[in-house]
C-alpha positions as a printed NumPy array, in Angstrom:
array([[  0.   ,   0.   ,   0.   ],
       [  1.181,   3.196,  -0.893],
       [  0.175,   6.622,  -0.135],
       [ -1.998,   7.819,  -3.828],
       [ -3.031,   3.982,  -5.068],
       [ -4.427,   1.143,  -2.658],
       [ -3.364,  -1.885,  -4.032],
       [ -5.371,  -5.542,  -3.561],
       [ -4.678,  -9.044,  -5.476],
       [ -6.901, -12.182,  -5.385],
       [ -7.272, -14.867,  -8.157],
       [ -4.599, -12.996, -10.303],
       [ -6.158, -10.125, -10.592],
       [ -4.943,  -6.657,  -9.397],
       [ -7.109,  -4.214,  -8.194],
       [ -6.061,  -0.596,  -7.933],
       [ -8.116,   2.253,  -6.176],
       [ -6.834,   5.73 ,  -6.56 ],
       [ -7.376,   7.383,  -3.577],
       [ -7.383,  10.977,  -3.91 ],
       [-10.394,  13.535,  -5.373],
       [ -7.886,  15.098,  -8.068],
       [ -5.77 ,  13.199,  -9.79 ],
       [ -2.382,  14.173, -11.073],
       [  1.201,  13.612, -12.491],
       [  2.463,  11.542,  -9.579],
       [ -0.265,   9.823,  -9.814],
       [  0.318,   9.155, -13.192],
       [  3.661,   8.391, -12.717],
       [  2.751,   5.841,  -9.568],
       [  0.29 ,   4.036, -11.621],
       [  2.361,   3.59 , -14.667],
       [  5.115,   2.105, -11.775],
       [  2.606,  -0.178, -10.561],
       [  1.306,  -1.744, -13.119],
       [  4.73 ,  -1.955, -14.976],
       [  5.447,  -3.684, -12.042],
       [  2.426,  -6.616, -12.726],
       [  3.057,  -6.871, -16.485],
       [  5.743,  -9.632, -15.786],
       [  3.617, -11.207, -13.089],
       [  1.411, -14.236, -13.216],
       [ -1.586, -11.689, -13.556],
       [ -4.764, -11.968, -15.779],
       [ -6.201,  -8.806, -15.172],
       [ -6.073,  -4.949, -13.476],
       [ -9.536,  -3.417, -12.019],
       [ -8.566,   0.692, -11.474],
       [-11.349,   1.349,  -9.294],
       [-11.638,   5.46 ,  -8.87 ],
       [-14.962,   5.588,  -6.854],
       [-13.28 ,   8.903,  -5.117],
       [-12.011,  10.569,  -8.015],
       [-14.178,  13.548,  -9.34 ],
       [-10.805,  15.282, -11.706],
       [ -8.45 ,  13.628, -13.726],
       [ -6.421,  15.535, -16.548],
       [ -6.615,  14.773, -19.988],
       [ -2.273,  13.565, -19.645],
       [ -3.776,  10.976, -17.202],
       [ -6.001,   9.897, -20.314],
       [ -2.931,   9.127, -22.365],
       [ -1.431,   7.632, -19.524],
       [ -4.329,   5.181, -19.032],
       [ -3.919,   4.447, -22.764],
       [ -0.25 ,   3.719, -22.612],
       [ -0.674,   1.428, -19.757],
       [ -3.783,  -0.382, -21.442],
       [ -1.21 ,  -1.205, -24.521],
       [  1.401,  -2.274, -21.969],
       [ -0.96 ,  -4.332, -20.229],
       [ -2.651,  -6.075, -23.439],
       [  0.491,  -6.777, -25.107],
       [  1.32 ,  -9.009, -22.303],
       [ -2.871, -10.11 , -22.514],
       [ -3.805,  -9.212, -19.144],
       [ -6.767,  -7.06 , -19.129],
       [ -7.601,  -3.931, -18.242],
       [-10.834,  -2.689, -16.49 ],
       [-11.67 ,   0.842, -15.405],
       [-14.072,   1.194, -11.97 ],
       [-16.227,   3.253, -10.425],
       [-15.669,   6.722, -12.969],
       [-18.511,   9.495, -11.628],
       [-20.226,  11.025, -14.945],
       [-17.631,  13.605, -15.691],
       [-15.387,  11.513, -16.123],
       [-17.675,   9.313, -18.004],
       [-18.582,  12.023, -20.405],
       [-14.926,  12.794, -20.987],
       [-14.185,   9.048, -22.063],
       [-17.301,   9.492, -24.417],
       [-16.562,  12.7  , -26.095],
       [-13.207,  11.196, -27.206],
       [-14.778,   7.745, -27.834],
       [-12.052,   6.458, -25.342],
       [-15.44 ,   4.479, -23.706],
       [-15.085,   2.42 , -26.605],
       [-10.992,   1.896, -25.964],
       [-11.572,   0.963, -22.056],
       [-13.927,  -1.907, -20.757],
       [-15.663,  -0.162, -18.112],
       [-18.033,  -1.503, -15.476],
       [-19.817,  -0.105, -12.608],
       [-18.367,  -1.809,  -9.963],
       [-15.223,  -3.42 ,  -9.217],
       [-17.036,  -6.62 ,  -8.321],
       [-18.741,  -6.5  , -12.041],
       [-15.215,  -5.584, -13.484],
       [-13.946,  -8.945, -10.932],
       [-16.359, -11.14 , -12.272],
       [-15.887,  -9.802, -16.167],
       [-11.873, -10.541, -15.894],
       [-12.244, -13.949, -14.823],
       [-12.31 , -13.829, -11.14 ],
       [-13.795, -16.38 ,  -8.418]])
């Protein structure tokens, strides 16, 4: 556990929850770590819940692309948790909701990447 990202694993799958209102660069920057970090792990999938987040800058969009590619070049999954409308509407207007499998929950993200 560090102090931005709460980090969980059961069944092989990772489950990060951002835990901050307004996301930024070191956030960025922590995720990118973490997940790097999984990519040469026995993992089938990464939930990023952000049930607290209400901002998150349009770099941490490319980020979340760049670690999607990472992540599905080395076929785990990636599943996005939890986004408030804002967010939502962001991912829409630049079609990235069709890019990201997102789910309500990170239970119905669990249960979509395999888990038991």
């Amino acid at each position: 556990m560090n102090n931005l990202i709460d980090v969980e694993e059961k069944d092989s799958i990772v489950l990060l929850r951002m835990k901050d209102k307004e996301l930024g660069a070191e956030h960025a920057e922590e995720l990118s770590k973490i997940t790097a970090a999984r990519d040469n792990k026995n993992t089938k999938g990464v939930i990023i819940n952000f049930s607290v987040v209400y901002y998150m800058p349009s770099i941490f969009l490319s980020v979340l692309i760049e670690i999607m590619k990472k992540l599905k070049s080395k076929k785990i999954k990636l599943a996005l948790a939890e986004l408030n409308p804002k967010i939502l509407e962001i991912l829409h207007v630049t079609k990235l909701d069709t890019t990201f499998n997102i789910y309500n929950s990170s239970l119905e993200a669990y249960n979509a990447l395999g888990g038991s």
